[in-house]
PQR file with spaces between the fields and no chain letter, atoms N, CA, C, O and H, PARSE charges and radii, in Angstrom:
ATOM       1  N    UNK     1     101.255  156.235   46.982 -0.4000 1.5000
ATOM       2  CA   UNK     1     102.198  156.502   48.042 -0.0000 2.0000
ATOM       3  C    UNK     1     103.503  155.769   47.745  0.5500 1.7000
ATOM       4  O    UNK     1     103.562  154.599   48.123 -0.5500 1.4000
ATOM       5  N    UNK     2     104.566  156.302   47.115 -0.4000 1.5000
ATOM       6  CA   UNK     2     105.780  155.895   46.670 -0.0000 2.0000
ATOM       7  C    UNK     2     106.478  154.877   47.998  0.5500 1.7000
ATOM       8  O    UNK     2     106.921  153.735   48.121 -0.5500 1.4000
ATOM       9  H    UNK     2     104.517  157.253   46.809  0.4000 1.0000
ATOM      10  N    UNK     3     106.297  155.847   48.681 -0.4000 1.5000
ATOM      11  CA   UNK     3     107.114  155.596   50.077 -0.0000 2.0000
ATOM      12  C    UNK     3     106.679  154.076   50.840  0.5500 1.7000
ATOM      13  O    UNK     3     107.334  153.759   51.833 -0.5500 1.4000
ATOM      14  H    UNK     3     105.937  156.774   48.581  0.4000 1.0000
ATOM      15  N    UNK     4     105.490  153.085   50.325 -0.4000 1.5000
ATOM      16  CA   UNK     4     104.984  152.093   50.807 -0.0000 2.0000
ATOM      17  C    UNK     4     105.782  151.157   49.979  0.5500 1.7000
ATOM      18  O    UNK     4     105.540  149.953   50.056 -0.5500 1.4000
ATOM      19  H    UNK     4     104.958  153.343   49.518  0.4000 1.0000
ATOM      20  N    UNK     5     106.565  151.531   49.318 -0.4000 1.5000
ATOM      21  CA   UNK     5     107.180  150.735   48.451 -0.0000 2.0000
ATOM      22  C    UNK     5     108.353  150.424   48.899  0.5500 1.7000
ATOM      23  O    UNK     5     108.796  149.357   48.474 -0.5500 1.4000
ATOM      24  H    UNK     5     106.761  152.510   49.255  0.4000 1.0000
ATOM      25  N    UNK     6     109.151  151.145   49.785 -0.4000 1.5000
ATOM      26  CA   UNK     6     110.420  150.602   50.488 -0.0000 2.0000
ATOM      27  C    UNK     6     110.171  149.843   51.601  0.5500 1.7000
ATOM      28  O    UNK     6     110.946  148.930   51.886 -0.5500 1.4000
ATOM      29  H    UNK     6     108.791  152.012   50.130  0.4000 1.0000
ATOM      30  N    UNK     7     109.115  150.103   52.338 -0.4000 1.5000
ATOM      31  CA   UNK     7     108.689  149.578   53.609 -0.0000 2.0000
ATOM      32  C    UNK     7     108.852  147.970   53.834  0.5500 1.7000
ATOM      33  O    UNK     7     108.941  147.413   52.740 -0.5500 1.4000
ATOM      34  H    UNK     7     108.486  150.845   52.106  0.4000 1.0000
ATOM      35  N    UNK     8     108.919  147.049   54.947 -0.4000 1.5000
ATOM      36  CA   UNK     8     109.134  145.720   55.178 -0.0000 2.0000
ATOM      37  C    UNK     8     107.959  145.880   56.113  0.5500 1.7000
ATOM      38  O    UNK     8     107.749  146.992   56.598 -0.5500 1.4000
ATOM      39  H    UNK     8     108.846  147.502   55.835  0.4000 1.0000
ATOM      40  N    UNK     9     107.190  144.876   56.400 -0.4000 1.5000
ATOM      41  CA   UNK     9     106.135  144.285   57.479 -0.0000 2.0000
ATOM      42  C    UNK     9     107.447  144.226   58.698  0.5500 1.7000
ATOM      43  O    UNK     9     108.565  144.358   58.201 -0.5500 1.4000
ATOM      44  H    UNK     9     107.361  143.972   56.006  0.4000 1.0000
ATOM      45  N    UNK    10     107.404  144.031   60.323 -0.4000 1.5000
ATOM      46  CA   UNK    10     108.157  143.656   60.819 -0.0000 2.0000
ATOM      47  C    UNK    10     106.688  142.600   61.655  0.5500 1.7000
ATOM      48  O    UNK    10     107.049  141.470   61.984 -0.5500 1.4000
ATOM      49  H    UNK    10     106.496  143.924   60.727  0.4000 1.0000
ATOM      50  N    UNK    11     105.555  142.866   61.885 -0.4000 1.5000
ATOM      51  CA   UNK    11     104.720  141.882   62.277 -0.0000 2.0000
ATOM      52  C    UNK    11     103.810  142.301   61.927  0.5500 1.7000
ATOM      53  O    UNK    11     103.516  143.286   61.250 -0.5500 1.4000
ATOM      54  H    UNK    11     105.262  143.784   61.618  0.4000 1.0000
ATOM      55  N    UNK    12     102.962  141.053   62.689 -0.4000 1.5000
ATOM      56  CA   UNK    12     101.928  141.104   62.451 -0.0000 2.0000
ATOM      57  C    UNK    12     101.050  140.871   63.735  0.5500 1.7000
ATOM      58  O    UNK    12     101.559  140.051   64.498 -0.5500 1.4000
ATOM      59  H    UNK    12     103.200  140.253   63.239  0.4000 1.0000
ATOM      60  N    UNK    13      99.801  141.418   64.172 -0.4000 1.5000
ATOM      61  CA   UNK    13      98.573  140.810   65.285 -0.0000 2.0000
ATOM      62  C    UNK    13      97.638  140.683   65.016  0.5500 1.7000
ATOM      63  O    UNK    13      97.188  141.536   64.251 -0.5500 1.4000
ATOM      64  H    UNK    13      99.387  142.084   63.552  0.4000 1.0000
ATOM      65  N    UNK    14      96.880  139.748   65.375 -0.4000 1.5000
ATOM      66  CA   UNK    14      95.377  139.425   65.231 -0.0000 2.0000
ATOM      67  C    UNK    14      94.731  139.647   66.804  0.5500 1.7000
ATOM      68  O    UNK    14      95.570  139.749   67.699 -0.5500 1.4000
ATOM      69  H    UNK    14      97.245  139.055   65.996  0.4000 1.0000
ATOM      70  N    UNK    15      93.670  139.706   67.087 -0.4000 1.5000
ATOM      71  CA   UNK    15      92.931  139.511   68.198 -0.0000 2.0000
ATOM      72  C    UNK    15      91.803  139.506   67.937  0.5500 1.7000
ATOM      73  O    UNK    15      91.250  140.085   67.002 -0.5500 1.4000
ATOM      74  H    UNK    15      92.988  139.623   66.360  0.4000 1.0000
ATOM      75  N    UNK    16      91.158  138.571   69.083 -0.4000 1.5000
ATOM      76  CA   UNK    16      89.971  138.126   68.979 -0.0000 2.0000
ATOM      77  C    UNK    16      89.125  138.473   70.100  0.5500 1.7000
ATOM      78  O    UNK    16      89.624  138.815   71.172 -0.5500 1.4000
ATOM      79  H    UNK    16      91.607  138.101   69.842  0.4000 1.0000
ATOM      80  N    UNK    17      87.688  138.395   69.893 -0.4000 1.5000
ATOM      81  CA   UNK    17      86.605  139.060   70.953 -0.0000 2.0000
ATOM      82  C    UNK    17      85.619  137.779   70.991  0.5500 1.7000
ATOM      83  O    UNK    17      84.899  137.432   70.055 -0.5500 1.4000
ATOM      84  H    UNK    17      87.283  138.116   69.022  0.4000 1.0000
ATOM      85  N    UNK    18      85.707  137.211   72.111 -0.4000 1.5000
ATOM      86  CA   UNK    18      84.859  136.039   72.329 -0.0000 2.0000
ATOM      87  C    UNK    18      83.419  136.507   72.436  0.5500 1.7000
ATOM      88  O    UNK    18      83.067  137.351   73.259 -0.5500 1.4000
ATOM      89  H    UNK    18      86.292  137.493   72.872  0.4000 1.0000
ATOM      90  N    UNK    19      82.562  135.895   71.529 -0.4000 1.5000
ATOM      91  CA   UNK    19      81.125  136.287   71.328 -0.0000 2.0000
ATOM      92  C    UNK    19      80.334  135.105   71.228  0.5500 1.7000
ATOM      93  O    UNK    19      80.654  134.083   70.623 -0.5500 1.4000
ATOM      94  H    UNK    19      82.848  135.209   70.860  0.4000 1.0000
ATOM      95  N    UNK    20      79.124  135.341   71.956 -0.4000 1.5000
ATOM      96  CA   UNK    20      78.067  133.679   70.983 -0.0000 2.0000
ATOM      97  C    UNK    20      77.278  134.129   70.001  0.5500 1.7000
ATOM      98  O    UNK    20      77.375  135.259   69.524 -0.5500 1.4000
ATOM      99  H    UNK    20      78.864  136.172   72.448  0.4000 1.0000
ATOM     100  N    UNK    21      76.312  133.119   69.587 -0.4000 1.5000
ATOM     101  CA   UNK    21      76.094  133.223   68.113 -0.0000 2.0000
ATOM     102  C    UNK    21      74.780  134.262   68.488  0.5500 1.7000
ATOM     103  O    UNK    21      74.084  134.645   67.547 -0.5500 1.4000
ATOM     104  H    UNK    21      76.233  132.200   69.974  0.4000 1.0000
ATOM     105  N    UNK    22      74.483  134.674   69.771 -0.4000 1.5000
ATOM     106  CA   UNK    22      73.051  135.491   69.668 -0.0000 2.0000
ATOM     107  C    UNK    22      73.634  137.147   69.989  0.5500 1.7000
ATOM     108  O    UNK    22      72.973  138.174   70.142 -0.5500 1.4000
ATOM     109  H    UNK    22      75.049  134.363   70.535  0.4000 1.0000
ATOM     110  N    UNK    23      74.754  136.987   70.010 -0.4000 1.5000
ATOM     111  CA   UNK    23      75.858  138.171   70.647 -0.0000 2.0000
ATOM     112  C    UNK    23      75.070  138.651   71.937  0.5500 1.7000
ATOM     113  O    UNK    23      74.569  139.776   71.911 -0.5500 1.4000
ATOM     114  H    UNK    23      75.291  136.153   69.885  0.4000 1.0000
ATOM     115  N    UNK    24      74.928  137.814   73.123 -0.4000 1.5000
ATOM     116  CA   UNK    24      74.484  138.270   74.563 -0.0000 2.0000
ATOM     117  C    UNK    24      75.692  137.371   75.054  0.5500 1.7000
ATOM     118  O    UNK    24      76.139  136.395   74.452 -0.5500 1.4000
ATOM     119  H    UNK    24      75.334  136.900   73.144  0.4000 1.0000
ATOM     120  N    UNK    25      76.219  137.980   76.486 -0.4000 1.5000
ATOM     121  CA   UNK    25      76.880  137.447   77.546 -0.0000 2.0000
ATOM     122  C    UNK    25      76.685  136.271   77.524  0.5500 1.7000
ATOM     123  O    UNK    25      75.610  135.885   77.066 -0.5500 1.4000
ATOM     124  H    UNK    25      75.856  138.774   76.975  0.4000 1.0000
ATOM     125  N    UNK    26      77.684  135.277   78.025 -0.4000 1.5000
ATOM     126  CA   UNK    26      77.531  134.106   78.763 -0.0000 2.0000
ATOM     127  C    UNK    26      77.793  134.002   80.177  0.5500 1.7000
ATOM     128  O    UNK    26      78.861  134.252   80.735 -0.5500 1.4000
ATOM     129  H    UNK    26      78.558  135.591   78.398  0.4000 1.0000
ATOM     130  N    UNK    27      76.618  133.571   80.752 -0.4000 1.5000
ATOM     131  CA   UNK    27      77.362  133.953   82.834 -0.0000 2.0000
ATOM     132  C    UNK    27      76.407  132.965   83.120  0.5500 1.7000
ATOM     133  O    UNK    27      75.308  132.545   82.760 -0.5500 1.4000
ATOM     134  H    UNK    27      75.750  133.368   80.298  0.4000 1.0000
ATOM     135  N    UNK    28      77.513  132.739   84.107 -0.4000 1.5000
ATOM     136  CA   UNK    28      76.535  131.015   84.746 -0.0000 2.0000
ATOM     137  C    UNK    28      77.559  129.804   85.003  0.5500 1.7000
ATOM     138  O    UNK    28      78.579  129.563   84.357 -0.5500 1.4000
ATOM     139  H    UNK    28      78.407  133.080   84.400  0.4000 1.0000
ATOM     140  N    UNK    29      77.118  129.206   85.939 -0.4000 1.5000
ATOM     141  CA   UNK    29      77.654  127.924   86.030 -0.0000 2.0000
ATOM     142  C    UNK    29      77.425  126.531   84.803  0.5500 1.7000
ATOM     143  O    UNK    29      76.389  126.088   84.307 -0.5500 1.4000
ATOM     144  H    UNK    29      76.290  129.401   86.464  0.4000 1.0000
ATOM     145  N    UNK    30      78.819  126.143   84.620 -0.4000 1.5000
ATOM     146  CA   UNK    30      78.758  124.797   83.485 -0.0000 2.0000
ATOM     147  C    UNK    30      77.788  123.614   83.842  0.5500 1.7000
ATOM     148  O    UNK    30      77.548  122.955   84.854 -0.5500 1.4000
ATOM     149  H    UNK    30      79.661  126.503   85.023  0.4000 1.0000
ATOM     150  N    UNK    31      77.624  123.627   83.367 -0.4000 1.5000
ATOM     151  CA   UNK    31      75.929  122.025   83.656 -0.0000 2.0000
ATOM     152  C    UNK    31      76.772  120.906   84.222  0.5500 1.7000
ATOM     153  O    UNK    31      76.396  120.208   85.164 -0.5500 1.4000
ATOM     154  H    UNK    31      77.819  124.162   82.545  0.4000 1.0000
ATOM     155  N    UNK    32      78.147  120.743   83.486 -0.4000 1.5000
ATOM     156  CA   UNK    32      78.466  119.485   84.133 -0.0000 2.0000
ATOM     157  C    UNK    32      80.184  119.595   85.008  0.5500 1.7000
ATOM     158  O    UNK    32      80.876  118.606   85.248 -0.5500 1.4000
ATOM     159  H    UNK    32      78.452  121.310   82.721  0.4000 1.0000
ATOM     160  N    UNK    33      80.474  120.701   85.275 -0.4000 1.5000
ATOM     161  CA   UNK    33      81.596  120.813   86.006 -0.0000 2.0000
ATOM     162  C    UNK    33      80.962  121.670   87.326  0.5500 1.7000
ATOM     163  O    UNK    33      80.931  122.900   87.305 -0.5500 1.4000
ATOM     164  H    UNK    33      79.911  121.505   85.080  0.4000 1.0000
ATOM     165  N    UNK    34      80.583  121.076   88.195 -0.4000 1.5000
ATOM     166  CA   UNK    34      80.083  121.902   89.660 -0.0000 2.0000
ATOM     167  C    UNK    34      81.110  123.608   89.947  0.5500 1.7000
ATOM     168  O    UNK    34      80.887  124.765   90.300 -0.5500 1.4000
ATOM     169  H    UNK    34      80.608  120.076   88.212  0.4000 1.0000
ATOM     170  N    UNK    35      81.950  122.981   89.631 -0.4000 1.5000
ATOM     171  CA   UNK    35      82.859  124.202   90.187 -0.0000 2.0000
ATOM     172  C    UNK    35      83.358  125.117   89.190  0.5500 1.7000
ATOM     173  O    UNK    35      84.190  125.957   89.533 -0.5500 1.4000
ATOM     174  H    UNK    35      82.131  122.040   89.344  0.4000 1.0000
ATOM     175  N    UNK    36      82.974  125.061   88.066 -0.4000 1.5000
ATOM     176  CA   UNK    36      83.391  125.673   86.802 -0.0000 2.0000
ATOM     177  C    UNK    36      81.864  126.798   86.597  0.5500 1.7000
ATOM     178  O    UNK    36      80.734  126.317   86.509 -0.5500 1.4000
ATOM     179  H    UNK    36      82.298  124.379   87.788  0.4000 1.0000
ATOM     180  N    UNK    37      82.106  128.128   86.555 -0.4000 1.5000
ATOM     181  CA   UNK    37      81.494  129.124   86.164 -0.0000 2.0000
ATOM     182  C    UNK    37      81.957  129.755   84.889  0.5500 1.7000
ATOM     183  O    UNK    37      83.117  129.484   84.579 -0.5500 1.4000
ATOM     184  H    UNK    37      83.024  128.518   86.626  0.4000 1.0000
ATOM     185  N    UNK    38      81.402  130.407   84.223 -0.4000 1.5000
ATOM     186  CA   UNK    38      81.755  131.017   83.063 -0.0000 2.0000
ATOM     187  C    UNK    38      81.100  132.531   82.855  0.5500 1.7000
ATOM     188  O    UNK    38      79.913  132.844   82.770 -0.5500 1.4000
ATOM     189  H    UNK    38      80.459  130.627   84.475  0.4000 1.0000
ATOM     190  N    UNK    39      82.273  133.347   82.803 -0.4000 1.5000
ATOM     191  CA   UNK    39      82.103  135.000   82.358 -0.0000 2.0000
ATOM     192  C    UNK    39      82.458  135.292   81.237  0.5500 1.7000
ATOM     193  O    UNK    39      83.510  135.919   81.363 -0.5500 1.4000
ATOM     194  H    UNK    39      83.237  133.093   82.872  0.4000 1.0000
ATOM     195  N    UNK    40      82.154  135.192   80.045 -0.4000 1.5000
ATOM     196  CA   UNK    40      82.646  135.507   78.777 -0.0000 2.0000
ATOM     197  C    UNK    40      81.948  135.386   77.465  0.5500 1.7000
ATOM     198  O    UNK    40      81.230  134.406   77.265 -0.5500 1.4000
ATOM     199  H    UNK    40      81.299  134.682   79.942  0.4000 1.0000
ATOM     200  N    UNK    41      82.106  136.322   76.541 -0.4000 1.5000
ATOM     201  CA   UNK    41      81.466  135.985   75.179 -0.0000 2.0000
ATOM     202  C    UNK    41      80.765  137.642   75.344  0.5500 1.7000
ATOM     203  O    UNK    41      79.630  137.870   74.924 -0.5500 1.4000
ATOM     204  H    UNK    41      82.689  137.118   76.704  0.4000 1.0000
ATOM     205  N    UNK    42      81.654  138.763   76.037 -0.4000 1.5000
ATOM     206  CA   UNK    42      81.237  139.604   75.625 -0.0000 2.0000
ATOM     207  C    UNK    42      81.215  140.625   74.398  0.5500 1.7000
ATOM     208  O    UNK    42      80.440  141.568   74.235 -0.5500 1.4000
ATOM     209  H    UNK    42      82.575  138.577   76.378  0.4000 1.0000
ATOM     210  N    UNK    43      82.109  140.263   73.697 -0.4000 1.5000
ATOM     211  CA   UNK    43      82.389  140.509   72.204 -0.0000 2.0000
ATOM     212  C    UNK    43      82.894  142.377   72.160  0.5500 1.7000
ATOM     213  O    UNK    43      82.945  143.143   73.123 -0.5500 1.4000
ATOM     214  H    UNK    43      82.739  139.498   73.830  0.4000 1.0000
ATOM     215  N    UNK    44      83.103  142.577   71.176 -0.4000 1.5000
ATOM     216  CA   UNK    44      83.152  144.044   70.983 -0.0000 2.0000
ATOM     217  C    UNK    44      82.758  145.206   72.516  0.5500 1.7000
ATOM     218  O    UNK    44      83.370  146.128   73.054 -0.5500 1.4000
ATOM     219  H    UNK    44      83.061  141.955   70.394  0.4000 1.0000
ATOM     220  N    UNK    45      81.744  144.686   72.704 -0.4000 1.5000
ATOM     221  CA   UNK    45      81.075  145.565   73.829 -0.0000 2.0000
ATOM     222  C    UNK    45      81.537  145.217   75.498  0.5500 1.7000
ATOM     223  O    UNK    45      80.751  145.648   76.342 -0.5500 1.4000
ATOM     224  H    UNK    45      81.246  143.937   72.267  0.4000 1.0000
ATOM     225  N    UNK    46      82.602  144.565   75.937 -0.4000 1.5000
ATOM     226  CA   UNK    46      82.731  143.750   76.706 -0.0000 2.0000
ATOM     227  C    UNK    46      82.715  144.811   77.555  0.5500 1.7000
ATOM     228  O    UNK    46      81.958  144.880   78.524 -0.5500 1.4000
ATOM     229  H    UNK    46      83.241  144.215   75.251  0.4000 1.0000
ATOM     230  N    UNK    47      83.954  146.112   77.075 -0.4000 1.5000
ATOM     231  CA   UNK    47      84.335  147.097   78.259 -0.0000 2.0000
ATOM     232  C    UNK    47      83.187  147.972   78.718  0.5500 1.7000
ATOM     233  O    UNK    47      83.372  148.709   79.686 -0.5500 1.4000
ATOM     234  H    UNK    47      84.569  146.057   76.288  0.4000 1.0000
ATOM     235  N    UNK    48      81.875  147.946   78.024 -0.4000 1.5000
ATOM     236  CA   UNK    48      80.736  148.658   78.174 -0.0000 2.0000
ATOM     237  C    UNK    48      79.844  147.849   79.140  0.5500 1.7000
ATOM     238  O    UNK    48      79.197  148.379   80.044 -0.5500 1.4000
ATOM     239  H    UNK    48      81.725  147.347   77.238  0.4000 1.0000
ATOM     240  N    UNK    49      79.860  146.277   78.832 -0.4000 1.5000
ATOM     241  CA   UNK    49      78.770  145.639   79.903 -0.0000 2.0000
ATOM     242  C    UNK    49      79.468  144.936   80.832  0.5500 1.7000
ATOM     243  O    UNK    49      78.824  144.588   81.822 -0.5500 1.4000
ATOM     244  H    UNK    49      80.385  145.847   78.097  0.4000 1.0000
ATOM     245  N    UNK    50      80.791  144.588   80.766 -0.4000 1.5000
ATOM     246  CA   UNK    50      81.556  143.867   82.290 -0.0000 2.0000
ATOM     247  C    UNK    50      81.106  144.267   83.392  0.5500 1.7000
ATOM     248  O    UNK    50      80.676  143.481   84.236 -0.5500 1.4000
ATOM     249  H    UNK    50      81.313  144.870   79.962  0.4000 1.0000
ATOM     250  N    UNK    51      81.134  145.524   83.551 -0.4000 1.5000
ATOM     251  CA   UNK    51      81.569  146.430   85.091 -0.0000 2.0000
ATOM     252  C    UNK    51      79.868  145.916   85.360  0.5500 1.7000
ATOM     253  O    UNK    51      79.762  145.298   86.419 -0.5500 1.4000
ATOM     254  H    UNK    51      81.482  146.164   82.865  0.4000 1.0000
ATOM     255  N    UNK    52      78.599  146.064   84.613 -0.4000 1.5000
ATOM     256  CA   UNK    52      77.370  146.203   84.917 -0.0000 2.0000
ATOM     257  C    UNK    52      76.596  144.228   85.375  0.5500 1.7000
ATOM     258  O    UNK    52      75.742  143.693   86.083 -0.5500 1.4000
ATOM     259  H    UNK    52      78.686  146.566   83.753  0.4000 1.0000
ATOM     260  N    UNK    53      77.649  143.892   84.382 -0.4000 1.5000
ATOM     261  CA   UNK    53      77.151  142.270   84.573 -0.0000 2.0000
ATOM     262  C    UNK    53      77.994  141.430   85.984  0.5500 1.7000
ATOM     263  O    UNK    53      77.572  140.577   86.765 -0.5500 1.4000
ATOM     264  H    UNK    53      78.342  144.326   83.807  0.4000 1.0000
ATOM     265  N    UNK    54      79.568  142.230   85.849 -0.4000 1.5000
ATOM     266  CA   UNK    54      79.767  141.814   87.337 -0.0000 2.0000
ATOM     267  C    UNK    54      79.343  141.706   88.378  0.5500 1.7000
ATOM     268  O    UNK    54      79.694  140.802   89.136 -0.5500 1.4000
ATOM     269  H    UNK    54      79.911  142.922   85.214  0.4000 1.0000
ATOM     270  N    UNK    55      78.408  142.679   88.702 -0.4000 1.5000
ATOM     271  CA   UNK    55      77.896  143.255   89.732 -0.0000 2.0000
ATOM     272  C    UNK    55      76.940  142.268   90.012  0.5500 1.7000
ATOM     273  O    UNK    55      76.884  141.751   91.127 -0.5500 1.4000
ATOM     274  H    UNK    55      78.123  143.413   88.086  0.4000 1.0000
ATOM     275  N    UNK    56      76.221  141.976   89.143 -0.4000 1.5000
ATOM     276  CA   UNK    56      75.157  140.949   88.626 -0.0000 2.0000
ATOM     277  C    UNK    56      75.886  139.397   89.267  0.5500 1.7000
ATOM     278  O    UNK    56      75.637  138.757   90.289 -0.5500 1.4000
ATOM     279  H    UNK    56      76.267  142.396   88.236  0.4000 1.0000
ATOM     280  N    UNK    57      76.655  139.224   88.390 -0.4000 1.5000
ATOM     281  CA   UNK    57      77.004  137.756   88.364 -0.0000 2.0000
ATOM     282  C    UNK    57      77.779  137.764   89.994  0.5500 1.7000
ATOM     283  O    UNK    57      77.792  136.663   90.544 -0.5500 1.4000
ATOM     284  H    UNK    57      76.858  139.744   87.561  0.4000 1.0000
ATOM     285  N    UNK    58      78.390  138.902   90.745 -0.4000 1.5000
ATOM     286  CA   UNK    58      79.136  138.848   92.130 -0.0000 2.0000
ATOM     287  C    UNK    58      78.044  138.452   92.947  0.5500 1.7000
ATOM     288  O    UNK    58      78.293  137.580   93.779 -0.5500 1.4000
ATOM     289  H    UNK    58      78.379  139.797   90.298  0.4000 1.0000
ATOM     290  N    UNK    59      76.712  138.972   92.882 -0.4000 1.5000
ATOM     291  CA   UNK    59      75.523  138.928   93.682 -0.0000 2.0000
ATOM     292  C    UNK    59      74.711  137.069   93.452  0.5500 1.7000
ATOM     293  O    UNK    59      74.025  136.345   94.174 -0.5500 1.4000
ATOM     294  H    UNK    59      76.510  139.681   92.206  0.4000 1.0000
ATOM     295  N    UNK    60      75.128  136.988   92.453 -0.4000 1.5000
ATOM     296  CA   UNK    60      74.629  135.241   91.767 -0.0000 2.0000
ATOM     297  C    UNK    60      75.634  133.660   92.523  0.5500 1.7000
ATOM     298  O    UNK    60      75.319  132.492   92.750 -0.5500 1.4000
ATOM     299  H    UNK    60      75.686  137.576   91.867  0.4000 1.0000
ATOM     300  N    UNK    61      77.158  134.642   92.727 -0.4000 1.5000
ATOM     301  CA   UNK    61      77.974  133.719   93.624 -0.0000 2.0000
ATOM     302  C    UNK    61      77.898  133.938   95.356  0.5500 1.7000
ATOM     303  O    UNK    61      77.969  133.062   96.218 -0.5500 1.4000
ATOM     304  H    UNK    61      77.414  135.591   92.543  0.4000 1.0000
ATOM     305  N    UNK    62      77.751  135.229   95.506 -0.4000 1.5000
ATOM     306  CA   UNK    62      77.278  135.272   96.678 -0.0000 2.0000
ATOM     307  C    UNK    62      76.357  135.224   97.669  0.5500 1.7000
ATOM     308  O    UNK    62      76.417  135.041   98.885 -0.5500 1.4000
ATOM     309  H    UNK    62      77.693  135.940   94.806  0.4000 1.0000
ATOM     310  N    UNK    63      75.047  135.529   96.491 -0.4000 1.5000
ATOM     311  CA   UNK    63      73.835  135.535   97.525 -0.0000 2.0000
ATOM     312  C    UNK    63      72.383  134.561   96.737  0.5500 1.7000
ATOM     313  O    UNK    63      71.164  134.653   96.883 -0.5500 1.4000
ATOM     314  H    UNK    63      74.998  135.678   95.503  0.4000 1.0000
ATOM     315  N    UNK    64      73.375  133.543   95.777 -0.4000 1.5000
ATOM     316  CA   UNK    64      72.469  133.443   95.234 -0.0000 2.0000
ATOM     317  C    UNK    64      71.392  133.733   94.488  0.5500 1.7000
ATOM     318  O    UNK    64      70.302  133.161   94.455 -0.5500 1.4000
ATOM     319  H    UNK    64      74.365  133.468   95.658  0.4000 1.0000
ATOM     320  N    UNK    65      71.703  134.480   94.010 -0.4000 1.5000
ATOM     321  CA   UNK    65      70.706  135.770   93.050 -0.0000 2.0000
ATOM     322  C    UNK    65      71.148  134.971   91.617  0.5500 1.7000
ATOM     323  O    UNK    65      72.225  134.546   91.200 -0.5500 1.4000
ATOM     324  H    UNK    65      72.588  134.945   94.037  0.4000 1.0000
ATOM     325  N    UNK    66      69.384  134.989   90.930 -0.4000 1.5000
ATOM     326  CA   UNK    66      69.468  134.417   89.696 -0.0000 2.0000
ATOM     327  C    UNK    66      69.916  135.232   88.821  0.5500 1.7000
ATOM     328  O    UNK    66      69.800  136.449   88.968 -0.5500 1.4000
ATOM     329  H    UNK    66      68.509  135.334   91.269  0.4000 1.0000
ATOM     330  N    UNK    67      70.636  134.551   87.524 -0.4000 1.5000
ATOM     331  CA   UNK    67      71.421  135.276   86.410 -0.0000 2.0000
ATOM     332  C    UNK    67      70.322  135.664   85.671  0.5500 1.7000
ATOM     333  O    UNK    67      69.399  134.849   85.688 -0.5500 1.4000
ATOM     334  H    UNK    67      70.730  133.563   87.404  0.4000 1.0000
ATOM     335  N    UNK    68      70.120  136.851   84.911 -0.4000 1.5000
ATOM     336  CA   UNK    68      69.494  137.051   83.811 -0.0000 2.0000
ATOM     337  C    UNK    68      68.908  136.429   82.676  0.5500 1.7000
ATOM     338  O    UNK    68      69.811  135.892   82.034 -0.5500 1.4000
ATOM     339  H    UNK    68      70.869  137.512   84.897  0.4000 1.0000
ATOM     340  N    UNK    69      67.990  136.290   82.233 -0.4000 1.5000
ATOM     341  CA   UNK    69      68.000  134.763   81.563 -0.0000 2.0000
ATOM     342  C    UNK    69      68.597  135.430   79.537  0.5500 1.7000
ATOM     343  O    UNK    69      68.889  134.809   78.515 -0.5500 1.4000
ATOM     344  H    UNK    69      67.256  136.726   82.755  0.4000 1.0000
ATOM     345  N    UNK    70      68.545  136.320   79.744 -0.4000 1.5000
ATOM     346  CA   UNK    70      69.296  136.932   78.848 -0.0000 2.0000
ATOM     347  C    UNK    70      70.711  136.582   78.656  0.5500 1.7000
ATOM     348  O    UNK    70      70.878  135.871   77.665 -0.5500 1.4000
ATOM     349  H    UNK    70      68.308  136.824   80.574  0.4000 1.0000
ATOM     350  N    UNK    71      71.415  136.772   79.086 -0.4000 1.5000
ATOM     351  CA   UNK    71      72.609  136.199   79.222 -0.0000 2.0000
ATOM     352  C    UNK    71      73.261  134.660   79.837  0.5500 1.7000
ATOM     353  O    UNK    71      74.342  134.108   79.632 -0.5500 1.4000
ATOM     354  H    UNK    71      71.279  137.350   79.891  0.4000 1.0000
ATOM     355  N    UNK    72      72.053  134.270   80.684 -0.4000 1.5000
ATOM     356  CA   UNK    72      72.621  133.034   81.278 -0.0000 2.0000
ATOM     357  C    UNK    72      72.834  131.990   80.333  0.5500 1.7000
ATOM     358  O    UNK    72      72.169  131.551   79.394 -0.5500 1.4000
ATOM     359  H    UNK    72      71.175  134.718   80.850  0.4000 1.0000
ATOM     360  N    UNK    73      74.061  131.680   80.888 -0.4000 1.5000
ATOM     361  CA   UNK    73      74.846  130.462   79.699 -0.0000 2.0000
ATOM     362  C    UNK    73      73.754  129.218   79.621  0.5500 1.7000
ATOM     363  O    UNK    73      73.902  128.554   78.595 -0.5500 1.4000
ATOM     364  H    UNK    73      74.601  132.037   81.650  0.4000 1.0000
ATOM     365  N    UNK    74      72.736  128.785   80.451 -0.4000 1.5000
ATOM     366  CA   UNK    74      71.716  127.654   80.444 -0.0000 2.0000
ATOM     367  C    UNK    74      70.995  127.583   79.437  0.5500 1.7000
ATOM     368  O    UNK    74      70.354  126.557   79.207 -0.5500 1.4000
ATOM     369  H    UNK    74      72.616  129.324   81.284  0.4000 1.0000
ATOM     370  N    UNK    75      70.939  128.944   78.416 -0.4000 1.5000
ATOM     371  CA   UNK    75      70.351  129.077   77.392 -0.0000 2.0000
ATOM     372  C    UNK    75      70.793  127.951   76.113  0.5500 1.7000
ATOM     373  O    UNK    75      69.916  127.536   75.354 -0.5500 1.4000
ATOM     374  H    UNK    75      71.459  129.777   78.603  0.4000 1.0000
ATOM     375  N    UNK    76      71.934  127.605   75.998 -0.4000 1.5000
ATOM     376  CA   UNK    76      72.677  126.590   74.969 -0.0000 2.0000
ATOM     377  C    UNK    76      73.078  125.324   75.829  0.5500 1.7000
ATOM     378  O    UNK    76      73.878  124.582   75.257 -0.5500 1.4000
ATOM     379  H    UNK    76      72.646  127.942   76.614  0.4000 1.0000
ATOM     380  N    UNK    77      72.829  125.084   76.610 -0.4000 1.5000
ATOM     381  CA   UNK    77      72.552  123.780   77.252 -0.0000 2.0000
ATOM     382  C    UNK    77      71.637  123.065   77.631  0.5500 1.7000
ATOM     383  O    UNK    77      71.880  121.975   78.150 -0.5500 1.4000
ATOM     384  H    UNK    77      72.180  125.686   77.074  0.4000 1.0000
């Protein structure tokens, strides 16, 4: 392709997809900050399981309903 040869970069982006090392959710409250919860580490798939784990984790702040133990962040603590 001749034509890649005149061309200049004008930038550049990176982005990143927060994941853990077993690639499952993290949801749950921090062990040692009372008031600190954590939603994240959905990786690649985030826009596929958010809407389904919200629902989940809204019912865990409100009514007390246990997190999944699949995903619950207590797993690495």
């Amino acid at each position: 392709m001749p034509i890649l040869g005149t061309t200049t970069l004008d930038k550049q982006q990176a982005n990143i997809r927060p994941t853990t090392l077993d690639k499952a959710p993290f949801i749950g409250p921090h062990p040692e900050h009372n008031n600190l919860t954590i939603f994240n580490g959905f990786g690649a798939k985030g826009s596929l399981l958010i809407p389904y784990y919200s629902k989940h984790f809204t019912q865990h702040l409100l009514n007390q309903k246990p997190i999944a133990t699949e995903v619950n962040c207590q797993r690495y603590f």
